[in-house]
N, C-alpha and C positions, 0 to 999 in steps of 0.2 A: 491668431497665430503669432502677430509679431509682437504682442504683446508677451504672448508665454515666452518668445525667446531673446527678449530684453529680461527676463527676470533670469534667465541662465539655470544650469543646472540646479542649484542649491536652492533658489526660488521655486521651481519644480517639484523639487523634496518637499517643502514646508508646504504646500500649498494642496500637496495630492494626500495629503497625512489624513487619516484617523487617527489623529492626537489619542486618544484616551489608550484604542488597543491599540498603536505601535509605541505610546509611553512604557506598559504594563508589560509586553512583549519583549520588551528593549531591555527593560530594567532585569526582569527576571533572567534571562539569556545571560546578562552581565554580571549577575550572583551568580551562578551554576559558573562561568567561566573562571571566575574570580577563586570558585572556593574551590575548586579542583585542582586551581593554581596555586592557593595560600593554604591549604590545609586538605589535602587527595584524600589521607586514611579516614578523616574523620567524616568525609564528605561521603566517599565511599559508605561507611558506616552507616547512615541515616538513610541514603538513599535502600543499600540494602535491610535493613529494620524494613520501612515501608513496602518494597516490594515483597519481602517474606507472608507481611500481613496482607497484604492484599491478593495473596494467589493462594495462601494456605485460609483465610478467613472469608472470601469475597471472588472468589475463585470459579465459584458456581456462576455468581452472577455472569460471568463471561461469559461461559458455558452456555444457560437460558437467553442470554439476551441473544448470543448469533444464533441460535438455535428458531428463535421466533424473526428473527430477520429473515431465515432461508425462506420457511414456512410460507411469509406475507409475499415473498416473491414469487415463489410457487404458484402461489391465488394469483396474481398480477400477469402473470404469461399462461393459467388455461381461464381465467375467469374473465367476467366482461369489461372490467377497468383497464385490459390490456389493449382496448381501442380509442383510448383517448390520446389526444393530438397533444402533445407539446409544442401550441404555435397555434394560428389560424386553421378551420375548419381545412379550408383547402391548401396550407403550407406544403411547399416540399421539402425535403430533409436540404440540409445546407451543402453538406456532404457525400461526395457517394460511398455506398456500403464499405469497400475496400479502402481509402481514406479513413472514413469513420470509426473502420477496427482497427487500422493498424495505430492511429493516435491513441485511442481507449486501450489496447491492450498495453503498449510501450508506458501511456501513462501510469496504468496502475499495476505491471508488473516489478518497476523498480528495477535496480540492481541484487535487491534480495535473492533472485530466482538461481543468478549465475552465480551466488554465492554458495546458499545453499544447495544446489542441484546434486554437485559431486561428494560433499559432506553428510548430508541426515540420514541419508537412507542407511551410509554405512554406519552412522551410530547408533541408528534402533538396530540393527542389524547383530551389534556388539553390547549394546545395554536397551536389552528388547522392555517393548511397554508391558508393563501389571497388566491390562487390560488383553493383551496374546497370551502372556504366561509361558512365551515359549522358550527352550534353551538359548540360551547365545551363541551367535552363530551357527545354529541349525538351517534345516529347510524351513523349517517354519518361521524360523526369525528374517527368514530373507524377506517371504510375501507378505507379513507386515509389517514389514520396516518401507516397504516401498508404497503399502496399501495405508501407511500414515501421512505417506509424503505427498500422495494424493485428496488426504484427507483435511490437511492443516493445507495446502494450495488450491482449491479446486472450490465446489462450490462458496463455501461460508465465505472466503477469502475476498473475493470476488462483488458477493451479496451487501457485503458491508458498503462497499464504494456504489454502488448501483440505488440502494436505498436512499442515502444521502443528495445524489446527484436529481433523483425523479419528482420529490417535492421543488425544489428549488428550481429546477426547470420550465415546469406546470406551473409556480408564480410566476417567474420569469417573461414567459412567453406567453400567458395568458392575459396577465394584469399589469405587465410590466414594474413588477417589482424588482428592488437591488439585488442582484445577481450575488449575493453572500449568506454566508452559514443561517444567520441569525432568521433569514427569511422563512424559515420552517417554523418559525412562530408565529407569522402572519395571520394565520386562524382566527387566534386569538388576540390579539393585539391590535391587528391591523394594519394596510400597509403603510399608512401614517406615522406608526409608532413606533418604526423598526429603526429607530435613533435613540432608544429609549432605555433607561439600563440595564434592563433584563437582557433586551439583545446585544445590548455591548461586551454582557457578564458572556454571552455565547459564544460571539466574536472573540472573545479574549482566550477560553477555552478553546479554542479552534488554533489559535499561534501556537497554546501551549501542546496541543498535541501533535502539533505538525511540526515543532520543535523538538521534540520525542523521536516522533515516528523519521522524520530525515535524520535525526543526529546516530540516530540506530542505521538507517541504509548507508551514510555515506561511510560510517566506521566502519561496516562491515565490508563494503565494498572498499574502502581505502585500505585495511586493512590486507584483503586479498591483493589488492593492487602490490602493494608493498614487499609482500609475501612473494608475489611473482617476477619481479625485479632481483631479492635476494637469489632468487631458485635458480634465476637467467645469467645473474654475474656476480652471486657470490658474495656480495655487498647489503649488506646489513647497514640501514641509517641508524637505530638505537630510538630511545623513546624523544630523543628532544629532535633529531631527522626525523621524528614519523609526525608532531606536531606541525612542525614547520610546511612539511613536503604535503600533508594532507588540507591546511589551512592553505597556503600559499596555491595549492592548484585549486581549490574551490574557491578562492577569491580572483585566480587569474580566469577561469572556465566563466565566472557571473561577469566579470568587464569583456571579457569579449564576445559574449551573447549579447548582453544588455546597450554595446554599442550599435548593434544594430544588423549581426552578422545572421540576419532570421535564415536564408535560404541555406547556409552553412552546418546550422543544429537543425535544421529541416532533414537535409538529404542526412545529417548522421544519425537521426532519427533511423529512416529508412535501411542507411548501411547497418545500424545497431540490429534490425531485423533480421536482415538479409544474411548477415553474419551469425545473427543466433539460430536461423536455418541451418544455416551449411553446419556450422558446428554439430549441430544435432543429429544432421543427417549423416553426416562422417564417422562419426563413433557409432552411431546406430550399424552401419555397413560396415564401419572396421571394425567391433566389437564385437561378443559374442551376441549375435545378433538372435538366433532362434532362442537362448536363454533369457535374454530379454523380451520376447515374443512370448515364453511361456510363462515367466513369474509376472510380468506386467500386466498379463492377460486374468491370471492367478488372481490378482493383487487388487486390479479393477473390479473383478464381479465381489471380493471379500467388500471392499469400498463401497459398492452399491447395497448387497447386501446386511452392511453392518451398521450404514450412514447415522440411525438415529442413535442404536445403542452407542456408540462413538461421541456422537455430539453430548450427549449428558453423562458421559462417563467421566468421574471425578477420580477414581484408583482412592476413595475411602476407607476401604478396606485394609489399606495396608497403611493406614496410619495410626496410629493409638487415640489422636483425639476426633477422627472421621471426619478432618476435612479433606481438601486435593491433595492427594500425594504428587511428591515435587518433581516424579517425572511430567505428571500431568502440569503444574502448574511451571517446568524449563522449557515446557513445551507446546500443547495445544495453547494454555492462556497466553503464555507470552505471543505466540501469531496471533490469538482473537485478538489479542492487547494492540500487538502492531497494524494491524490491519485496521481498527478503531483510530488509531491515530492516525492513519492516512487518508482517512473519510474526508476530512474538510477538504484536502488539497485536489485531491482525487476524483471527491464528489460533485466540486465547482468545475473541474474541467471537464469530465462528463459532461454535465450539464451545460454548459458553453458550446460545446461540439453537437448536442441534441435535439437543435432547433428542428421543427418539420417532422419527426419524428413520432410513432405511438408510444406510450408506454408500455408493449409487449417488445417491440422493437429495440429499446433501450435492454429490458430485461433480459431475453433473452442474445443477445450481443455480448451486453457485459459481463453477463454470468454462465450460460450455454454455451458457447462460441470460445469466449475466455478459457473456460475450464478444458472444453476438447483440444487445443492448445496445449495449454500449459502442464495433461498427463503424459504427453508423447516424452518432452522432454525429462521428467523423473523420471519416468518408467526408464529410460537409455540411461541417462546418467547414473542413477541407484543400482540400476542393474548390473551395469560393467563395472561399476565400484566392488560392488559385492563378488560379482563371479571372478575380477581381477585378484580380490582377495582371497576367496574360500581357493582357489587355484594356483597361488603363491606366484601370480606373478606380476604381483605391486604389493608392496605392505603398505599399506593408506593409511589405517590405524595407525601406524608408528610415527607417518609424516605427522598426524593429526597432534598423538602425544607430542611431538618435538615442535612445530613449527604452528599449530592451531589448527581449526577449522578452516581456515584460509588456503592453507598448503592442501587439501584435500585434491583439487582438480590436476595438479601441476604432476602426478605422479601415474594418476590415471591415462592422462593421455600420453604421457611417454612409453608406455605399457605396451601400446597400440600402435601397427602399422603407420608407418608418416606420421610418429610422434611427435617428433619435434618440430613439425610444420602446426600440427594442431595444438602444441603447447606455446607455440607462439600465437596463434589465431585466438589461443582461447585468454592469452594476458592482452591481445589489442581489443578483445570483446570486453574483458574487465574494463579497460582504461575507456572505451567509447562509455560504456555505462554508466563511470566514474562519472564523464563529460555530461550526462545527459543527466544523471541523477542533481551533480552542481547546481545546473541551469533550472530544471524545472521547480525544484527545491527552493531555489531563490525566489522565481519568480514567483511560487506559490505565497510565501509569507507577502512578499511586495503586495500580491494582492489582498489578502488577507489583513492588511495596514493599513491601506488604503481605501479601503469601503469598495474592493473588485473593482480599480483600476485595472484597467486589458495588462496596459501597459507600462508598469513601477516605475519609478526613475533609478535610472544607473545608481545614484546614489542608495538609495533603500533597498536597490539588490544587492551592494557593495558590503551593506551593513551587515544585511545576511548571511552574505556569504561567509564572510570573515566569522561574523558570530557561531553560524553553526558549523564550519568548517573546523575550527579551537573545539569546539565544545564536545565535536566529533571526534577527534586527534585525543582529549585528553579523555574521553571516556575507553578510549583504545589502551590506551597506556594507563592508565589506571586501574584498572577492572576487568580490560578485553571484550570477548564477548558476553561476558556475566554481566556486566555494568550494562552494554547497550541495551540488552534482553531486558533488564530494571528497567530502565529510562521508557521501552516503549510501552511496559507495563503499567509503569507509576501515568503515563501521558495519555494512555488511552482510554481509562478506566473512567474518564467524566463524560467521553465521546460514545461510549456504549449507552449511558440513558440519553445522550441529544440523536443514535440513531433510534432508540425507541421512541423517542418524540416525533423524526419526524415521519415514522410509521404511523403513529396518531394523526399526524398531518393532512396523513393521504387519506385515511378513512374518513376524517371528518371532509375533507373537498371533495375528492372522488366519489362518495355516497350519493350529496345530496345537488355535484357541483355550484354551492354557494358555502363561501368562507363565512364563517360563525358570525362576522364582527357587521356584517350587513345583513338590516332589516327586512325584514320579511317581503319590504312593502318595495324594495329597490331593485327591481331585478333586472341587473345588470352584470350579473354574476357570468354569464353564457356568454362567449362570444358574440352572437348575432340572436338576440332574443324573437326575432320575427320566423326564423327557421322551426319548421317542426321538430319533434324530440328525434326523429329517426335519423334526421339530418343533419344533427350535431354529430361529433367526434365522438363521443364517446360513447353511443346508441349504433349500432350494425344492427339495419333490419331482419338481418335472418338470423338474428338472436331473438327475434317477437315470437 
């Protein structure tokens, strides 16, 4: 100890590095920032060429890979690998249930939810999907504008992060392996070998989509933030204010997490909750509440009923050379895309929080539980968007033409009984999310540079934050939402085959509970090899 704190902060930096991926990490962040700065249209340019091809050529693959993620999950919570312990035969979980979810959920909902809540519904709403075929703004455009909003958040969304998180945990806790991405290669490699290039090449993959995947949430959510600031007092910062103000609060939000304020971003965790409750249940009650009961009700069983034909719909049909038509590809692929890129960050903190835990328990938490959550509030939000609208008494659309996606919520709730109490409740929900997106987001890369340090040093949260913070601001002003939509597209698209890996992962351990890379003749694979089979974790006698 007094060793580490003779070598001071900066000594801490150097010392807790994965040189190779926080080199490659570093560098690349610093071109993307550079060139947005010394040349935006041509940068803009290239990125957009790539995301074109990749959702009109490679579009599908999005589409099948989360499509076989639900599926495997599926298996995982009614089949018998949903009894295996993450941890000692007799472990108990670390945390209790209500702890457990509200981390897991806060983690991998993001600030995307409060973004889009009061926005998408009303744009399928207005520019309804190929795949409804229904008028715009009809009835019919209502209940699948809302039964998509349920369909890009709800299970797939969820699935992604849950997959990622249960291989890595199950080495973790099993065999004590390094609590990082690349560990889904263990299998094959060994735990040995997880310094090796191939899993550094993983590791490095893993910055760049969690560079993606945050520089898209914090735009979008800075963005909104901004947007509500103007709406409150009329003041507009302009594109070089919206750099500044968005870089400058994500690099001031990572120094004062990272010096050490944990019970502070603890309880705002909590408040961000507590707040996204009340809000929810406020406009559900002051809003046309039975029309939200009937289209959300509507909406849910179309969702249930339509989930697969939905998941492999590409809208080929409506394009001349039969690949994804671009509503499909501005829309479902960009969430599989973001949601891909949030695997690493998302999947290691799962998996941190899952000790003591079965793998159905995990499952069905992260993805069960998650999803019954996170329909209540679309269904409220989309719904009072729509009914405020087809009822003329908000034009949301117009805010949306004038002011963004962003300006969506700020009109809705002034619409509403004790408007202006809820239109301020719902800019302090922005800004807490703002706070909590900064911090986790930093502290995600810090660990991900550091070979899953707990704990990054101030300084390599500082880096991050500054870095993605710019990189966030300029793809705002540059592009808007079209750019970040790219970014999470172009980032997540190598993280969709590392979650079919480590789907591979699981069938090859969970099968035969011995990793590939040990001998036939070493069995050592089991926790407690003297225990009968029934006695292990992951055998329930009243499954014989």
């Amino acid at each position: 100890m007094a060793q580490s704190d003779q070598k001071g902060p900066f000594g801490q930096f150097v010392d807790e590095l994965d040189t190779p991926v926080f080199a490659v990490g570093f560098v690349a962040a610093v071109v993307a920032v550079l060139a947005f700065l010394v040349s935006p249209d041509t940068t803009t340019g290239y990125m957009t060429g790539v995301n074109d091809f990749l959702w009109t050529v490679a579009g599908w693959w999005y589409l099948v890979a989360m499509f076989l993620l639900v599926a495997f999950v599926g298996f995982l919570i009614f089949g018998p690998w949903g009894n295996i312990k993450l941890g000692a035969p007799d472990e108990k979980p670390e945390f209790s249930f209500p702890a457990y979810f509200a981390m897991l959920y806060s983690a991998g909902i993001a600030a995307g939810i409060v973004f889009w809540g009061p926005a998408e519904a009303i744009f399928h709403y207005d520019a309804v999907s190929p795949f409804v075929g229904a008028e715009a703004q009809s009835s019919g455009a209502a209940v699948s504008a809302i039964q998509y909003t349920f369909f890009h958040w709800g299970l797939s969304a969820w699935t992604a992060y849950v997959v990622m998180a249960l291989p890595i945990a199950y080495f973790a806790y099993r065999y004590d392996a390094p609590m990082r991405i690349s560990t889904v290669i263990a299998p094959w490699v060994g735990f040995d070998n997880l310094d090796s290039p191939i899993a550094k090449v993983i590791d490095i993959l893993a910055v760049f989509a969690t560079i993606g995947g945050v520089a898209t949430t914090l735009g979008l959510v800075g963005s909104q933030f901004l947007v509500g600031v103007e709406w409150m007092t009329g003041v507009n910062v302009g594109d070089f204010g919206t750099v500044i103000v968005i870089t400058g609060l994500t690099v001031a939000f990572t120094i004062s997490v990272a010096l050490g304020i944990k019970k502070g971003i603890r309880r705002l965790s909590y408040f961000n909750m507590v707040l996204f409750g009340v809000v929810t249940v406020a406009t559900f009650v002051l809003g046309p509440t039975a029309y939200i009961m009937s289209v959300g009700t509507e909406a849910l069983g179309a969702y249930a009923n339509q989930f697969v034909t939905m998941s492999f719909y590409t809208g080929a049909e409506t394009t001349m050379g039969g690949g994804v038509a671009e509503w499909v590809g501005s829309w479902t692929v960009f969430y599989w895309a973001w949601w891909f890129s949030w695997t690493p960050f998302v999947g290691l903190f799962i998996a941190r929080i899952s000790r003591g835990r079965t793998v159905r328990q995990v499952a069905v938490t992260g993805v069960i539980a998650s999803t019954g959550i996170t329909i209540p509030w679309f269904a409220t939000m989309g719904g009072t968007a729509i009914f405020l609208q087809e009822n003329g008494r908000a034009d949301i659309l117009s805010v949306i033409n004038e002011l963004g996606e962003a300006g969506s919520g700020y009109p809705l709730f002034e619409a509403l009984p004790l408007g202006g109490l809820l239109t301020v409740l719902f800019l302090v929900l922005v800004t807490t999310f703002l706070v909590t997106s900064a911090d986790s987001s930093t502290l995600a890369l810090g660990m991900l540079t550091t070979g899953g340090a707990e704990s990054p040093s101030t300084i390599n949260r500082v880096i991050w934050g500054f870095l993605i913070g710019a990189l966030a601001s300029l793809l705002m002003v540059t592009g808007g939402v079209d750019a970040l939509q790219q970014a999470a597209i172009i980032t997540g698209g190598p993280f969709s085959i590392i979650a079919i890996l480590a789907v591979v992962a699981m069938i090859v351990s969970f099968g035969d509970r011995r990793p590939l890379f040990l001998r036939e003749e070493d069995d050592v694979s089991l926790p407690n090899p003297e225990l009968k089979p029934t006695e292990q974790e992951g055998a329930d006698p009243s499954d014989d």
